[in-house]
N, C-alpha and C positions, 0 to 999 in steps of 0.2 A: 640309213645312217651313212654318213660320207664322211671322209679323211683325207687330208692330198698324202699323196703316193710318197714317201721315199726309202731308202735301205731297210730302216729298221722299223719301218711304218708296216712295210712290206711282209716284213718276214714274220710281224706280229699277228698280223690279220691272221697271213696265211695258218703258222701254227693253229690259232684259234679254229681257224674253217677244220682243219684236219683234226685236232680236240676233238667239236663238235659231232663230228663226223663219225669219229669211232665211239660216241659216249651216246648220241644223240641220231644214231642213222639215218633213221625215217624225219627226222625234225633238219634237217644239215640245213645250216645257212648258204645260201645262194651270193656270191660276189663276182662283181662285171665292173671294169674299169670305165670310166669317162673320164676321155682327153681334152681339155680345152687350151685355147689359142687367142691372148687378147693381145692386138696390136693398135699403138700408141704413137703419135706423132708428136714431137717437141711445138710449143707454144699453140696446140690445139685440143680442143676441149673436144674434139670428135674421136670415137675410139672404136675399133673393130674385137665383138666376142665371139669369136665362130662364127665368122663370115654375116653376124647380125651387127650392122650400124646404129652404136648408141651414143648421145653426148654426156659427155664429164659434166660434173657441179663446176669444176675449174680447167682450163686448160694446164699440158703440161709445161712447168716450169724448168727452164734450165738456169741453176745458180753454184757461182765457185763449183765448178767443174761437174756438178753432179743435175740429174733430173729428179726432180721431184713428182709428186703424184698426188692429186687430191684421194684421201682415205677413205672415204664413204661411199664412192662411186666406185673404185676397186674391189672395196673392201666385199661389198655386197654379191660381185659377182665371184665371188669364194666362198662364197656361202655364211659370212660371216651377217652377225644380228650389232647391228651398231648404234650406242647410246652414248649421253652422254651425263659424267657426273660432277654436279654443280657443286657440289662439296669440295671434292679434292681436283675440281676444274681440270677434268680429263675425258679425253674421249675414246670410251672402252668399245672395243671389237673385241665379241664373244662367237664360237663357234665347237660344240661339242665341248674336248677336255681340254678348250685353247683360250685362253683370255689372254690378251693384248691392251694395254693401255698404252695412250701418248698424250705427250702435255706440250703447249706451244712454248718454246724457249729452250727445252730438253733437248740434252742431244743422248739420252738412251731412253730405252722404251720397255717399260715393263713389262715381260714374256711370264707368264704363270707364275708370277710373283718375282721373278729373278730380272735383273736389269741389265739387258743388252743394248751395246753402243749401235749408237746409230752411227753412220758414214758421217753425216751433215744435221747440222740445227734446224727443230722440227720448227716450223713456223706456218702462221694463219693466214690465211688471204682470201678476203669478202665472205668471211667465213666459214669457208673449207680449211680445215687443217690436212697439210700439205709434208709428206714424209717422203726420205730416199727414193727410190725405186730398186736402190741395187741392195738397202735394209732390207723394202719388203721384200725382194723376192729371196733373200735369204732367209727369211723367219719364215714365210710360206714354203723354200725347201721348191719352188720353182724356178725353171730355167728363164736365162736372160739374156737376149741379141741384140745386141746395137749393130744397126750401121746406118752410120753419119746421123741425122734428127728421128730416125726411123727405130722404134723401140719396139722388143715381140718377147712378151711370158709365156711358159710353156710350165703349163703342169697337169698333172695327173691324178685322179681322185679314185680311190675304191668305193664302191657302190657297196654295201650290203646289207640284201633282199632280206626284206622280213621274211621267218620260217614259218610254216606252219604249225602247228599245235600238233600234240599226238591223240587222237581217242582213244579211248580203250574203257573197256568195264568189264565186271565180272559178275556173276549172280553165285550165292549161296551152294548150289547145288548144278546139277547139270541135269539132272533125270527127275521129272514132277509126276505123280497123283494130277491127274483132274481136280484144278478148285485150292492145289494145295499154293501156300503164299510162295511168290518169290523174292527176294530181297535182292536188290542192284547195288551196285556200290562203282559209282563215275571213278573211274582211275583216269582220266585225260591230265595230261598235264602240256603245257608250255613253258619254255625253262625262258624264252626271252622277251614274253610279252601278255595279257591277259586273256583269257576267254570269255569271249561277249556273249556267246550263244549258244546253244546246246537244243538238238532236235532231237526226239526220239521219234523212231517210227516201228510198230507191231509190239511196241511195249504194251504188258500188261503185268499186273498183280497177280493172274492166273489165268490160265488156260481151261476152258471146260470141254476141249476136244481134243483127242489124241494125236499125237504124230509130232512130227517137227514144226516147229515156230522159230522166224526170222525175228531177231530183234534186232535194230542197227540205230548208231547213235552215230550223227553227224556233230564236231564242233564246230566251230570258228572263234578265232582271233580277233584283235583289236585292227588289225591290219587289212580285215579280209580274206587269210589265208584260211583252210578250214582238210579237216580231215573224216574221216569216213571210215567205221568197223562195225560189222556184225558179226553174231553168233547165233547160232541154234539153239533151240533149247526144247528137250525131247519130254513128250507126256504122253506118260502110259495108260494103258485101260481101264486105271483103277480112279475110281471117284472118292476125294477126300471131304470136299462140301461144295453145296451146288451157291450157284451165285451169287444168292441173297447168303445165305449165310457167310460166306467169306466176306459180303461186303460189312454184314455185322462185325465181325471179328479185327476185318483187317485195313476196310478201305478209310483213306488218310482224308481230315478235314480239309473241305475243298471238292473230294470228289464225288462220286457217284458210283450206284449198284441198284439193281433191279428188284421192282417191289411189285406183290397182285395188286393193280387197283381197289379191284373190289374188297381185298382184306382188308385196307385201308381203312375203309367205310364201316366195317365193325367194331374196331379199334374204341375205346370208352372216349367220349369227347370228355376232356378237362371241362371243369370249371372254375371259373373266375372273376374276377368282379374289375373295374375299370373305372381309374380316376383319371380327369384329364388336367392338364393347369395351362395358363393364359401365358400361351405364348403364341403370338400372333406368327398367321403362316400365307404365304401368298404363294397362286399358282398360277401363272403364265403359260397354258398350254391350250388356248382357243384362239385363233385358229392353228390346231398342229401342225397342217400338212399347209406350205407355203410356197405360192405360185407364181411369185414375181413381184407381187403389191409391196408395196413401203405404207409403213405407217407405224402407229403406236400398238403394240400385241398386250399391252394392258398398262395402266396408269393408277397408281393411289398414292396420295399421301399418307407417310409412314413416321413413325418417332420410337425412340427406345429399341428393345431387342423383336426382329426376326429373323423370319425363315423366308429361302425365295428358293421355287422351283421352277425353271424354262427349259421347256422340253419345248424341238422342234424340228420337222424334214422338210428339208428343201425338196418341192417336189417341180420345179421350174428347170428349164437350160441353161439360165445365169446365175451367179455369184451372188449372192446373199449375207450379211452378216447382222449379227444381229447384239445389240448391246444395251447395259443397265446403266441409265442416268438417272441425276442426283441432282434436283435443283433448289434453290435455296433461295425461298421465296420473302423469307425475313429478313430483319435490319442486320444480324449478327452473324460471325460465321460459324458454321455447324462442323463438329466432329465426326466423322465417321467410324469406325471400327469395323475392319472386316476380318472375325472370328473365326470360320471356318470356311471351308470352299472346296470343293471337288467336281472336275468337269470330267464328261466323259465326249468324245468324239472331235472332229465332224468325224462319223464314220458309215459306213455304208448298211450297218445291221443296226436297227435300232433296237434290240437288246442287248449290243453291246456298249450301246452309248449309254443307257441308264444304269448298267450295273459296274461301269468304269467310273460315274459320275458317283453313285451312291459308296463305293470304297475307297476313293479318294477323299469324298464327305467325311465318313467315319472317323478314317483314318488321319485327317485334320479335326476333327473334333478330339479324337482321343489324346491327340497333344496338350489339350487347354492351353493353346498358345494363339495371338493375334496373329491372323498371316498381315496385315499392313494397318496402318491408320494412314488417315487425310482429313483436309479438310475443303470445307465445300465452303466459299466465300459470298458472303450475303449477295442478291441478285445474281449471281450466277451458277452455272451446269459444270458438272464433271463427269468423266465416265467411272463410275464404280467399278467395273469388271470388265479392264481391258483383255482378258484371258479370253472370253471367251468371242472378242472380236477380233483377235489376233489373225487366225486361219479361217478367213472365210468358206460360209459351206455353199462346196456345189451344188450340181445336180444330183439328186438321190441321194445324199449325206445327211443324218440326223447329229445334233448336237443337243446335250442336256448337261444341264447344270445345278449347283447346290449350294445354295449359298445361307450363313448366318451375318449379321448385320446389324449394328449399334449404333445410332445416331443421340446424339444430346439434345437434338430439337427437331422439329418437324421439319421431315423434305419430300418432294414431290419424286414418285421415283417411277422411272418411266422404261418398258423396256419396246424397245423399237428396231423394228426389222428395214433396213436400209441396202440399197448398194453401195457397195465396199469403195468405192471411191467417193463418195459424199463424207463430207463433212457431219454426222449425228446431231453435233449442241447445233450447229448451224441450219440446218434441217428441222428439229425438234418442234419451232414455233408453227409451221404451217402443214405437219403430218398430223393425217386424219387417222382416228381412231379404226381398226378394224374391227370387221365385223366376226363375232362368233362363230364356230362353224356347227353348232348345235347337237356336237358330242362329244366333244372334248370339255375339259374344266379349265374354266378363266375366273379367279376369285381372292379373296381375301377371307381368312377365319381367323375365329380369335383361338381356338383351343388345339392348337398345333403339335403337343406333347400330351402323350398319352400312357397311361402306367398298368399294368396289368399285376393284378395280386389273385397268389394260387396259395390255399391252404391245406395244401396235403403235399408227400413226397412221390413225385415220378417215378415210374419207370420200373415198379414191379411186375406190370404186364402192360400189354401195347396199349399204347395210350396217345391221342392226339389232340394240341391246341390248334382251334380253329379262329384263322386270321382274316381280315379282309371280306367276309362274308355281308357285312352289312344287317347282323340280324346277333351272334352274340357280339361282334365288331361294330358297331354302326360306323355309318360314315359323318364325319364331322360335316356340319352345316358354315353356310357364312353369305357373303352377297360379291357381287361382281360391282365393284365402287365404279365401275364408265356408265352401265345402265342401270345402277340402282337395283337392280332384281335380285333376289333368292338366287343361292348357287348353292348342292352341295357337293362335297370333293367324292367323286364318285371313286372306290378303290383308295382311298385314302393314304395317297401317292403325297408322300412328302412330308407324312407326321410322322415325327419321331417316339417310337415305342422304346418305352424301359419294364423287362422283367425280373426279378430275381428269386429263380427257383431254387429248389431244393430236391434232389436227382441220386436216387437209389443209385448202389455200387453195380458196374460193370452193363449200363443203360448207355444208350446210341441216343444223342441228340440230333435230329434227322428234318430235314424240310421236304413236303411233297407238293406239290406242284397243280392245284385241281382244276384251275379254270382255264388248263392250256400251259403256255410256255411259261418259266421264270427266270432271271438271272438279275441278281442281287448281291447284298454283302451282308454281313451282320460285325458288329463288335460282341465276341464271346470272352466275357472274361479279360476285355481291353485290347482285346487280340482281334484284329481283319480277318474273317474268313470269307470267301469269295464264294457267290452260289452261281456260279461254279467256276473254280482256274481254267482256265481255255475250252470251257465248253457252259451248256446251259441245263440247264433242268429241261425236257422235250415235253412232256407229257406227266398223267399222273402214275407212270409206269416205271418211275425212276425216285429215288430217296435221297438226297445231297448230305453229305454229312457234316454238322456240326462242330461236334464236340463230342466225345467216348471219356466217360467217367470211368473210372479204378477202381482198386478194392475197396472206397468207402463213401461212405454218403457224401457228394460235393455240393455246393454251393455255385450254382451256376447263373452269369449274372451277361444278360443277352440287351444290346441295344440294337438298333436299326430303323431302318427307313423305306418303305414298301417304295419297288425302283419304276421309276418309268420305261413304260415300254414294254411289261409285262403282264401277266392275267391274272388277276386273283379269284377266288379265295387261293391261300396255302392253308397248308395243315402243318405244324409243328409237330413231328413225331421221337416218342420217347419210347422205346424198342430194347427189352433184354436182350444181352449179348450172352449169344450160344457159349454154352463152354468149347474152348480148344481140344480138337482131336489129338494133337500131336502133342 
């Protein structure tokens, strides 16, 4: 923030610093003067800012005794923002709590609403509006030397440094049990700007070993400025509940707690029965891994509502992008609708590009709102999803996307892996189809949405739904429209699942992980939960949690999208919650 300097400019700041100072210690604002020096010669438009040679819009004018100054080439090195208003045909210089207007013809000028005399009649020339020099430098409160055509401002501006924020937090207690919960409570505050960020490091929900533990919470500000506190926090020898159990009781949807595998595996399998309905679903993920080739990464004609999934790694040294065109090969122009959409990447983990891309999906689905319309004009290409050709991906960055889509009429929809400096629609007509890489899935199905019905209530003892297995899940079937063949979506990556169960009181709605890594998202109850906030499912050795029911039987109504990039099967685990020690 800047001000020019004078008496009572002065002594306002400074109060304030000293305010601050005693109210706010650790946060004190920082202020440093800058002096500037611009000199001006009579009937030249060249002008010196601190020894930097710059030219005026107008040279200076001398008229009836006074010099004049073009306003917008001043005005600006004062830091002022200058427009103009075609209403009240004025030209406003704004700067912090300073607005300034001037009108050509006026001989006063309006000061924060109050109208002070100018010396001389403001007037226009080649269209610079042209004011005093000895007005402005009195309204700016800067000094002014003449001698003979030779003219020099002098003013002074206070600087003052964004503060930084304060951290600070507190937990519940100081002295824990092994296993017993902690509760934090962020006390940070910054009194003159917002917190962008917040780190924790050795935070935990509990501790399962005795002694001291460091917790430290790093902020930051909107500015960059950032603060730093920890505290200890001591556990004793006493054990109040071992992992898993605390993580039943206590751990927050989103995160994670430690489960046997092999108990997993005794747990009663749910059963269910499974209706699919005709919503066409397309997957663009053969060939995954990409090595430099340009071409088409798959092609169909499409009409009405789908689904599109493009998962992809640049596994090359150059620049890659990769885009969904829209061509419109009839007399008429075709409407588009794009419904929902969530990208994840370009990023270097591809488990973190599919489960960024599948919660951002959700999370625009659960709006029911269009993210855009367009339209695509007979004979010709559009690009449908400029997002995710925006940031091209480099070397070893994976990108995946989500898309739903409504067209009025058949279009050809092509998605194509190019270098980022070509042209796409221009390119389109002479790029060869790629070839499969004979593990991944490249196809089109018709039965893209998938329902599971459970007739009985969860969650009276362990109990899990088995997902993605391919055997009570099958995997949906379809063809790959470039070679005509059989395709089916193996891991059935990209159908949308709806359940709604019925979930005994004080039951952990829980995901495990069987066929290796997962990270994903679900809509619980219309609500994003992410599997997992800044971390992933590892193994089958860990429980992510859903959703934890209360004291009464809930209605629990789970949507989602098995994500790319991770292993299936899951198991959907439904887990009584220990009673509380405490």
């Amino acid at each position: 923030m800047k001000r020019n300097k004078s008496g009572s400019v002065k002594l306002i700041v400074i109060s304030t610093v000293l305010a601050w100072q005693l109210l706010f210690p650790f946060a004190a604002v920082q202020a440093s003067d800058a002096s500037h020096v611009l000199a001006l010669t009579a009937d030249k438009a060249a002008m010196s800012h601190n020894g930097q040679e710059l030219a005026a819009d107008q040279p200076v004018v001398e008229k009836d005794n006074l010099a004049y100054i073009p306003l917008k080439s001043v005005a600006l090195l004062y830091g002022f923002s200058v427009t103009y208003d075609a209403a009240a045909k004025e030209t406003v210089a704004s700067k912090e709590d300073m607005t300034l207007r001037f009108k050509a013809g006026a001989k006063t000028i309006d000061v924060n609403g109050t109208a002070v005399e100018s010396a001389g009649e403001i007037f226009s020339q080649k269209g610079s509006l042209m004011i005093p020099l000895r007005t402005w430098a009195d309204i700016t409160e800067s000094e002014l030397k003449v001698s003979g055509s030779e003219y020099t401002l002098s003013w002074t501006e206070v600087i003052v440094e964004p503060s930084p924020p304060v951290a600070n937090f507190k937990t519940d207690k100081s002295v824990y049990r092994m296993g017993e919960n902690i509760r934090y409570e962020d006390l940070s505050e910054d009194e003159h700007s917002e917190i962008v960020k917040r780190t924790w490091t050795g935070k935990a929900s509990a501790f399962f070993e005795p002694g001291e533990h460091e917790v430290t919470l790093r902020v930051e500000n909107e500015h960059g400025k950032s603060d730093t506190i920890t505290h200890k926090i001591t556990v004793t020898n006493d054990s109040l509940y071992t992992p898993n159990e605390h993580g039943l009781l206590y751990a927050e949807p989103g995160s994670k707690f430690p489960v046997d595998r092999n108990d997993v595996l005794v747990y009663e399998p749910v059963n269910y029965t499974t209706t699919t309905s005709p919503m066409t679903f397309v997957r663009s993920n053969s060939p995954e891994h990409l090595y430099g080739e340009e071409g088409i990464g798959y092609q169909d004609t499409l009409s009405g509502s789908f689904r599109i999934n493009i998962h992809n790694q640049n596994r090359s040294q150059q620049d890659i992008s990769v885009y969904l065109l829209a061509t419109n090969h009839g007399t008429s122009d075709a409407n588009v609708t794009l419904n929902a959409f969530g990208m994840g990447g370009p990023t270097k983990y591809v488990s973190t590009s599919g489960k960024t891309a599948v919660s951002r999906f959700l999370d625009s689905l659960a709006k029911s709102e269009p993210v855009r319309t367009m339209k695509v004009p007979a004979g010709e290409t559009v690009v449908v999803l400029p997002e995710i050709s925006k940031s091209p991906m480099k070397g070893g960055l994976t990108m995946t996307s989500y898309s739903e889509i409504h067209t009025d009429q058949e279009l050809e929809f092509s998605v194509v892996i190019l270098n980022p400096d070509k042209d796409p629609i221009e390119a389109l007509p002479e790029l060869p189809v790629l070839e499969r890489d004979g593990k991944h899935v490249r196809g089109t199905f018709p039965e893209g949405n998938r329902t599971f019905h459970v007739n009985q209530v969860l969650g009276a003892k362990p109990q899990r739904m088995i997902i993605g297995d391919n055997d009570l899940d099958t995997f949906v079937t379809g063809s790959d429209s470039v070679t005509g063949l059989e395709e089916v979506n193996i891991g059935n990556t990209g159908v949308l699942y709806d359940v709604e169960l019925q979930v005994a009181p004080h039951t952990l709605v829980g995901l495990n992980a069987r066929g290796g890594h997962y990270a994903g998202a679900f809509l619980v109850n219309g609500k994003v939960v992410n599997m997992l906030d800044g971390s992933i499912l590892i193994n089958p050795e860990e429980v992510g949690v859903l959703h934890r029911t209360g004291d009464r039987e809930e209605t629990v109504h789970l949507t989602f999208v098995l994500a790319s990039g991770s292993n299936l099967p899951i198991h959907m685990l439904f887990l009584p919650v220990p009673e509380a020690k405490e």
